[in-house]
N, CA, C and O atoms as a GROMACS GRO file, in nm:
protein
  368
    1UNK      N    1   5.527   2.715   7.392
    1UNK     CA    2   5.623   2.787   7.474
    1UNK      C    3   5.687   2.688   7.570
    1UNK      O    4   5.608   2.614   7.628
    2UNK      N    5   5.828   2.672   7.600
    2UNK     CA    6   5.926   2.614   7.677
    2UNK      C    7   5.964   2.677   7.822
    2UNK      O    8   6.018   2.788   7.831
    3UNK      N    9   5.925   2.583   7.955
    3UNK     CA   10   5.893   2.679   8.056
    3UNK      C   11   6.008   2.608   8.136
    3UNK      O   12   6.024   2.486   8.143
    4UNK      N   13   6.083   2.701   8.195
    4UNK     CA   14   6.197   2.650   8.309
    4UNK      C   15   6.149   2.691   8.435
    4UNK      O   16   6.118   2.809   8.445
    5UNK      N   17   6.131   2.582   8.579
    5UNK     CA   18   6.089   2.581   8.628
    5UNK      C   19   6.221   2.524   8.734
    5UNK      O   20   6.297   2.429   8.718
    6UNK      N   21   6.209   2.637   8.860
    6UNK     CA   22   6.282   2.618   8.915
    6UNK      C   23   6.276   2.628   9.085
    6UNK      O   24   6.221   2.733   9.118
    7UNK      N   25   6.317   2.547   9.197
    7UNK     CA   26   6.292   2.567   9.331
    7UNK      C   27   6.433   2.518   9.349
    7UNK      O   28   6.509   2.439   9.293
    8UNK      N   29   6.436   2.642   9.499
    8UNK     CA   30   6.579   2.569   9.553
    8UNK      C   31   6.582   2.643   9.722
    8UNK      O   32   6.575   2.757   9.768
    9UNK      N   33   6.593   2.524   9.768
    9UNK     CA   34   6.629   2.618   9.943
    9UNK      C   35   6.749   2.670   9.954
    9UNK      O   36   6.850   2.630   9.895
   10UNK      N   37   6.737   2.794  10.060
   10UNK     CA   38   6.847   2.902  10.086
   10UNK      C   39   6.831   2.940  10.243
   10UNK      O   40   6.725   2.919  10.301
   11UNK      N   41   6.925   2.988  10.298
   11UNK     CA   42   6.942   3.027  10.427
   11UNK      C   43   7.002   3.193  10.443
   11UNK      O   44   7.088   3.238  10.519
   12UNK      N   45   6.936   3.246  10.361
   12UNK     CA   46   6.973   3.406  10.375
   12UNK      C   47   6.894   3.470  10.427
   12UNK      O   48   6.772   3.470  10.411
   13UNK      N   49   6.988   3.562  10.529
   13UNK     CA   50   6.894   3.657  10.612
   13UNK      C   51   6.825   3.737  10.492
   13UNK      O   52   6.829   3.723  10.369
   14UNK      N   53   6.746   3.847  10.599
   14UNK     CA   54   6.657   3.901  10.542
   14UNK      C   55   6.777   4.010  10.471
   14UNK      O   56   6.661   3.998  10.430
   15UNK      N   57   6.839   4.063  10.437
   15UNK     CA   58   6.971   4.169  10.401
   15UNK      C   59   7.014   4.108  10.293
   15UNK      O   60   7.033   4.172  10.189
   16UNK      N   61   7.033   3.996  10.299
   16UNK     CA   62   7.125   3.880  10.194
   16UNK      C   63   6.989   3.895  10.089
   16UNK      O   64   7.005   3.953   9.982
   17UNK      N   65   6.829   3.829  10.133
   17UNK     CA   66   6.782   3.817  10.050
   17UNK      C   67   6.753   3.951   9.939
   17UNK      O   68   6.760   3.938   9.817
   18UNK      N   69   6.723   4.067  10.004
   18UNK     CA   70   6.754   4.195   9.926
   18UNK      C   71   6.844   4.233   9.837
   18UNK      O   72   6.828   4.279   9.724
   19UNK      N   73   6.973   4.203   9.918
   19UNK     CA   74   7.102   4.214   9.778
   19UNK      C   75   7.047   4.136   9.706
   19UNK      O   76   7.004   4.186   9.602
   20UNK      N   77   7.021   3.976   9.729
   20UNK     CA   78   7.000   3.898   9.585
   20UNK      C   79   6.906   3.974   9.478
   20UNK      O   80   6.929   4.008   9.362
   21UNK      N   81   6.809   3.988   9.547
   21UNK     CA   82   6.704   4.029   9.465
   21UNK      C   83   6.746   4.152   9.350
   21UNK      O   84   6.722   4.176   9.231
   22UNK      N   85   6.815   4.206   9.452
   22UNK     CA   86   6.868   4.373   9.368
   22UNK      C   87   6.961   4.305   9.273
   22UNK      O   88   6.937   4.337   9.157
   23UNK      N   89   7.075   4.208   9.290
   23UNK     CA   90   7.180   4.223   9.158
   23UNK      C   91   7.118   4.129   9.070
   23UNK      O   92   7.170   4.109   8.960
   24UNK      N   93   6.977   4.047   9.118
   24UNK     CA   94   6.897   3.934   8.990
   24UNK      C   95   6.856   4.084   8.865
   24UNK      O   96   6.893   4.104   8.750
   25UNK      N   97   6.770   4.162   8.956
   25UNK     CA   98   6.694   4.240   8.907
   25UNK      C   99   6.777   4.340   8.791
   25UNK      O  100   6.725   4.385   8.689
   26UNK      N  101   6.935   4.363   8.840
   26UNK     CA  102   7.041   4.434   8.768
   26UNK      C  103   7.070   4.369   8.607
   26UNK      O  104   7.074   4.409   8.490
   27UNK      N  105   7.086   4.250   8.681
   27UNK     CA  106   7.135   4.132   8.613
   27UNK      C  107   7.035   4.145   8.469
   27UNK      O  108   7.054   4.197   8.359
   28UNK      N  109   6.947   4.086   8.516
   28UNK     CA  110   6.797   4.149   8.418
   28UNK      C  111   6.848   4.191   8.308
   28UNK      O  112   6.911   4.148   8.210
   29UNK      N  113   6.772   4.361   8.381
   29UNK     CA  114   6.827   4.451   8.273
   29UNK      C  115   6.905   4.502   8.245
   29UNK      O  116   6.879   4.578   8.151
   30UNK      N  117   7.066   4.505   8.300
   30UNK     CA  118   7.153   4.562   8.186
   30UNK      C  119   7.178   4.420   8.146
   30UNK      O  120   7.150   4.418   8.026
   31UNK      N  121   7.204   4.341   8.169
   31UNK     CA  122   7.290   4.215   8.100
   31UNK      C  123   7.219   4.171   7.958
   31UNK      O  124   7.264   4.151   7.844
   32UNK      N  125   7.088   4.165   8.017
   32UNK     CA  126   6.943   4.080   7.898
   32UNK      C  127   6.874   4.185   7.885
   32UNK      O  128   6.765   4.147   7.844
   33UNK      N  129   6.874   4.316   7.898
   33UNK     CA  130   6.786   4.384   7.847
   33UNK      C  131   6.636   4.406   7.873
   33UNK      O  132   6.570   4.495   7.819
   34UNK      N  133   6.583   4.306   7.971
   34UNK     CA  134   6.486   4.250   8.013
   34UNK      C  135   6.363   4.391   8.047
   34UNK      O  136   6.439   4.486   8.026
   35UNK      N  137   6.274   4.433   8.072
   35UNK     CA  138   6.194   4.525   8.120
   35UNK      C  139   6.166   4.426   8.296
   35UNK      O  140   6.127   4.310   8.279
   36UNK      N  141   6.179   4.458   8.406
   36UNK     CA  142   6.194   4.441   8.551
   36UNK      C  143   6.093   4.538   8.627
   36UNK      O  144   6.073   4.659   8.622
   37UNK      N  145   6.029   4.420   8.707
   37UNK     CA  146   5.919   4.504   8.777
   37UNK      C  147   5.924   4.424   8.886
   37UNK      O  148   5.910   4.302   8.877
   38UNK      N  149   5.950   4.504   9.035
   38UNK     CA  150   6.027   4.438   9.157
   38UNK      C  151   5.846   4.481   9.230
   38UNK      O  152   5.795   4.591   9.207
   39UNK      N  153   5.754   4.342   9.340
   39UNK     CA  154   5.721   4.409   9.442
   39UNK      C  155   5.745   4.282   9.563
   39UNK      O  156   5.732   4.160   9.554
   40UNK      N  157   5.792   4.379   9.692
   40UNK     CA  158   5.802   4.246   9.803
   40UNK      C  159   5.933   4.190   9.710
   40UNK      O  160   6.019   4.239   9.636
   41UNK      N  161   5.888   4.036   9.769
   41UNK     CA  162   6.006   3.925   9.733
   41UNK      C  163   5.965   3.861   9.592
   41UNK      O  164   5.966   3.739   9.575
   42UNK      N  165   5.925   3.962   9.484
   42UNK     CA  166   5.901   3.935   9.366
   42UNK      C  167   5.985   3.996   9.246
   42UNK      O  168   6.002   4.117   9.235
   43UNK      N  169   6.023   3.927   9.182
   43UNK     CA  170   6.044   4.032   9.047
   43UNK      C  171   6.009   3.930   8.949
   43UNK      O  172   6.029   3.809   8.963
   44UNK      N  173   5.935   4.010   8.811
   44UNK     CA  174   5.882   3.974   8.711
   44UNK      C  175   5.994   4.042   8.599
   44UNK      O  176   6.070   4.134   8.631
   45UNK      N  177   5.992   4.000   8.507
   45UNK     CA  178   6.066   4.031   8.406
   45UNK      C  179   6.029   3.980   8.262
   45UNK      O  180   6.000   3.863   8.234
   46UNK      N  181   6.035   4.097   8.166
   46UNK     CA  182   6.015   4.060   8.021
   46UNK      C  183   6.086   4.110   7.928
   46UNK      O  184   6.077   4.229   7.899
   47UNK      N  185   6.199   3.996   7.842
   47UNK     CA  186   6.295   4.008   7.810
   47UNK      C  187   6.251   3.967   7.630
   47UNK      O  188   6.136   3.938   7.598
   48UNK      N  189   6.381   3.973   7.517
   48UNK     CA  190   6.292   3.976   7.410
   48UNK      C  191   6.358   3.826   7.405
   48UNK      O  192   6.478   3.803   7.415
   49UNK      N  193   6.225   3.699   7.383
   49UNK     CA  194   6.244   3.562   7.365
   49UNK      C  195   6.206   3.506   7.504
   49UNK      O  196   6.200   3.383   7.508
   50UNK      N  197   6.180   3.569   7.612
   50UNK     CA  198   6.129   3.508   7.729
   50UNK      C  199   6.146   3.594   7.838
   50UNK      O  200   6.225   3.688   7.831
   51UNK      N  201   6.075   3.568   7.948
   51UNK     CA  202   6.010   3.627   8.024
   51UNK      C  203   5.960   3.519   8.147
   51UNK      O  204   5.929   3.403   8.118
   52UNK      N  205   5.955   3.573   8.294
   52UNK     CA  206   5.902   3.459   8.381
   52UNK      C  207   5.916   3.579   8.540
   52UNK      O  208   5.926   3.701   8.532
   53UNK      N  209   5.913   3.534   8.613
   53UNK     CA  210   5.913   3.569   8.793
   53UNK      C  211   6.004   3.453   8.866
   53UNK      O  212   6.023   3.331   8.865
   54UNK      N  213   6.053   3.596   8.942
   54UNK     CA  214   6.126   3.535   9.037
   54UNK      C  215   6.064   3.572   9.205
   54UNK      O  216   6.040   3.687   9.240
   55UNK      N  217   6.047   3.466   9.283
   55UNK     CA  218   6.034   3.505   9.434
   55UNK      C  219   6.070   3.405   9.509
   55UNK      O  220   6.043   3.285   9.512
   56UNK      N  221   6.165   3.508   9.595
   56UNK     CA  222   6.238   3.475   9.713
   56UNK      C  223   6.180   3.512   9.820
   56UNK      O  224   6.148   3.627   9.851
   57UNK      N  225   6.157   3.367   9.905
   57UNK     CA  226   6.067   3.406  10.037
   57UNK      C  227   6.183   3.381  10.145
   57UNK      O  228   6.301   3.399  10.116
   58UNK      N  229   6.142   3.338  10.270
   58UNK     CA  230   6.236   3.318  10.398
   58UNK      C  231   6.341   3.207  10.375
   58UNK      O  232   6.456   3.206  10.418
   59UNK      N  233   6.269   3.099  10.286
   59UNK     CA  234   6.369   2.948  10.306
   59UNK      C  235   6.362   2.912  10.154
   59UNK      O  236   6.412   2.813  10.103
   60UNK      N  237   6.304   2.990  10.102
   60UNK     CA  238   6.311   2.921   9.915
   60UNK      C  239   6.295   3.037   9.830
   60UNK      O  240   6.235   3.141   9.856
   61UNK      N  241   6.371   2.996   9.698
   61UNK     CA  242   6.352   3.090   9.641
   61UNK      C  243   6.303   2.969   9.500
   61UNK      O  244   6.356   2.859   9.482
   62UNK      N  245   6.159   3.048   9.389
   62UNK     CA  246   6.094   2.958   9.311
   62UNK      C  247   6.114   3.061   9.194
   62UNK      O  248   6.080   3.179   9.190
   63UNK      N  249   6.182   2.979   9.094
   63UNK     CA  250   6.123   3.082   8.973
   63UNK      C  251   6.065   3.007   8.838
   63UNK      O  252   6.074   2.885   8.820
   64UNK      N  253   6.011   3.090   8.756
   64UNK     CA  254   5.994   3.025   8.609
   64UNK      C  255   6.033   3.116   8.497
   64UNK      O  256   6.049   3.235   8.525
   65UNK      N  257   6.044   3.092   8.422
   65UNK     CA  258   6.148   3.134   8.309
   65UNK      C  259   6.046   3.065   8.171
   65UNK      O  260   6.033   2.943   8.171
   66UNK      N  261   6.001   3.117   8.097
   66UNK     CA  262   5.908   3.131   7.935
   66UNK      C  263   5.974   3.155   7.860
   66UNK      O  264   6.020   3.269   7.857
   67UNK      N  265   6.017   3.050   7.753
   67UNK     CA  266   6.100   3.114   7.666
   67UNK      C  267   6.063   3.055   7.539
   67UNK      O  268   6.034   2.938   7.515
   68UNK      N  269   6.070   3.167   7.451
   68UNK     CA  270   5.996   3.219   7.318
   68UNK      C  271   6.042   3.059   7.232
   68UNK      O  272   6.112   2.961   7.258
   69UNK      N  273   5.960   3.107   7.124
   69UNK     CA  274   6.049   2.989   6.982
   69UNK      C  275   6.176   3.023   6.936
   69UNK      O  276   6.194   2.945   6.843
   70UNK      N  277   6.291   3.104   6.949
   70UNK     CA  278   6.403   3.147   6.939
   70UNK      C  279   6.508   3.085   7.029
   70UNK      O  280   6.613   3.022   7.018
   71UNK      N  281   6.425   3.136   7.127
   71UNK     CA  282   6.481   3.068   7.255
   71UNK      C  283   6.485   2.874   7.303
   71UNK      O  284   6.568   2.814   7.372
   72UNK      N  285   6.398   2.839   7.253
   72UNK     CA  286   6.331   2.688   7.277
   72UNK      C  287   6.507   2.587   7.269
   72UNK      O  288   6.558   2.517   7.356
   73UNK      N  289   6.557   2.619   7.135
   73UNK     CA  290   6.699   2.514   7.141
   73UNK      C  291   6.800   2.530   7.247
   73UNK      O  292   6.860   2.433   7.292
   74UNK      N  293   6.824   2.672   7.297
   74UNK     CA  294   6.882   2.686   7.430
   74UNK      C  295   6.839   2.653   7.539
   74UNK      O  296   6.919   2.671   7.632
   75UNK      N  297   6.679   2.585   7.582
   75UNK     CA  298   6.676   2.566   7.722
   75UNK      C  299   6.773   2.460   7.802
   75UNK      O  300   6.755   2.457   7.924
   76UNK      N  301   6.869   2.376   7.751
   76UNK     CA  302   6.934   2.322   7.861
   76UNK      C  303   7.077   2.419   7.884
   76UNK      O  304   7.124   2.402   7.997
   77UNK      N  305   7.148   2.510   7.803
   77UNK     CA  306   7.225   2.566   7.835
   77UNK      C  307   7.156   2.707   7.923
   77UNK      O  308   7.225   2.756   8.012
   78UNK      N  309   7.052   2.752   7.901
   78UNK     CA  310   6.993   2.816   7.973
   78UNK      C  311   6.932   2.795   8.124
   78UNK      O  312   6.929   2.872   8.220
   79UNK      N  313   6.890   2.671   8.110
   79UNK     CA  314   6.878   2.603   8.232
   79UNK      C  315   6.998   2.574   8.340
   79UNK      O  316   6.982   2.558   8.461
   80UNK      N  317   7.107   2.572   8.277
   80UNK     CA  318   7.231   2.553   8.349
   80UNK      C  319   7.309   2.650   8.385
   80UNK      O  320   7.400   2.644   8.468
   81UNK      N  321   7.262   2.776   8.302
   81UNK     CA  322   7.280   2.948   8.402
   81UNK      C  323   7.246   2.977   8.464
   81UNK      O  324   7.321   3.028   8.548
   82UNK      N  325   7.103   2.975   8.488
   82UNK     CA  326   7.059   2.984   8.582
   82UNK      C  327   7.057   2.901   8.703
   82UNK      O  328   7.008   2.934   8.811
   83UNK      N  329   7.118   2.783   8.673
   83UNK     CA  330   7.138   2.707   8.815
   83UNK      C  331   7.259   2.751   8.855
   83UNK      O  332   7.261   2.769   8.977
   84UNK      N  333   7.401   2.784   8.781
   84UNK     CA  334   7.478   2.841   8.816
   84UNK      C  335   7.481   2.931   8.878
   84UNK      O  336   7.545   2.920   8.983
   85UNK      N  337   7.399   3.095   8.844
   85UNK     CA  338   7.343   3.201   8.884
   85UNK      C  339   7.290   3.185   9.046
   85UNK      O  340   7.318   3.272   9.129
   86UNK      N  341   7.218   3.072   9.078
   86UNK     CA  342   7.160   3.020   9.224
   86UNK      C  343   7.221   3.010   9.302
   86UNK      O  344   7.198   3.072   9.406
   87UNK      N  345   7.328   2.929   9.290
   87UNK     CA  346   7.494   2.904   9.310
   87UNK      C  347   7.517   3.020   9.332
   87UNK      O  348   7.466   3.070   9.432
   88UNK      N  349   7.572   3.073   9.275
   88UNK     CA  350   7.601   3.194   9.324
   88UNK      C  351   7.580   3.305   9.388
   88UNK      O  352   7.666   3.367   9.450
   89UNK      N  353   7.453   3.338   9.375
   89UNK     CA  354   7.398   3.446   9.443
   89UNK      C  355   7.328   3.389   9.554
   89UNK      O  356   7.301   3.474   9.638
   90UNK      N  357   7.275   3.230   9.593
   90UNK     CA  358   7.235   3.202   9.704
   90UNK      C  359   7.304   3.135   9.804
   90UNK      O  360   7.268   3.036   9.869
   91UNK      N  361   7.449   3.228   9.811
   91UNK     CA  362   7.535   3.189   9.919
   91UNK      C  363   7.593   3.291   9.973
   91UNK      O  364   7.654   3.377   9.909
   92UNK      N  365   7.578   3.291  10.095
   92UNK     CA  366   7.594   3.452  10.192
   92UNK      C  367   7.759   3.498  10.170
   92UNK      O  368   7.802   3.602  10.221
   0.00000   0.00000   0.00000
């Protein structure tokens, strides 16, 4: 299994970090289909070809990302959505 592993500092209030969390968690499942299970500054997710957690605390947000044998030839374009995705949603 092919694991994307990810840290990045952020400066979002506590409001900011909630929206994020809510449109990651959206994002999820309608976009990927994913099954999403939110607690605190967590969400877990299991999607078909990979699966991982996301948590956003006060000053960082860490995630990892598992992705199946289907998935394995996409991890650098995958890797680069999700840094995009960071970009984006971790700016107030």
């Amino acid at each position: 299994m092919s694991v994307i592993r990810l840290s990045r500092r952020h400066q979002l209030d506590q409001a900011a970090q909630e929206a994020a969390l809510e449109r990651l968690a959206a994002h999820l499942g309608y976009a990927l289909g994913a099954l999403v299970a939110r607690e605190a500054g967590t969400i877990q997710f299991d999607g078909k070809g990979f699966s991982g957690a996301v948590t956003l605390d006060a000053d960082r947000v860490v995630g990892e990302v598992r992705l199946g044998l289907m998935m394995r030839p996409l991890k650098g374009v995958i890797t680069r959505e999700i840094e995009a995705g960071l970009d984006h949603y971790l700016t107030d």
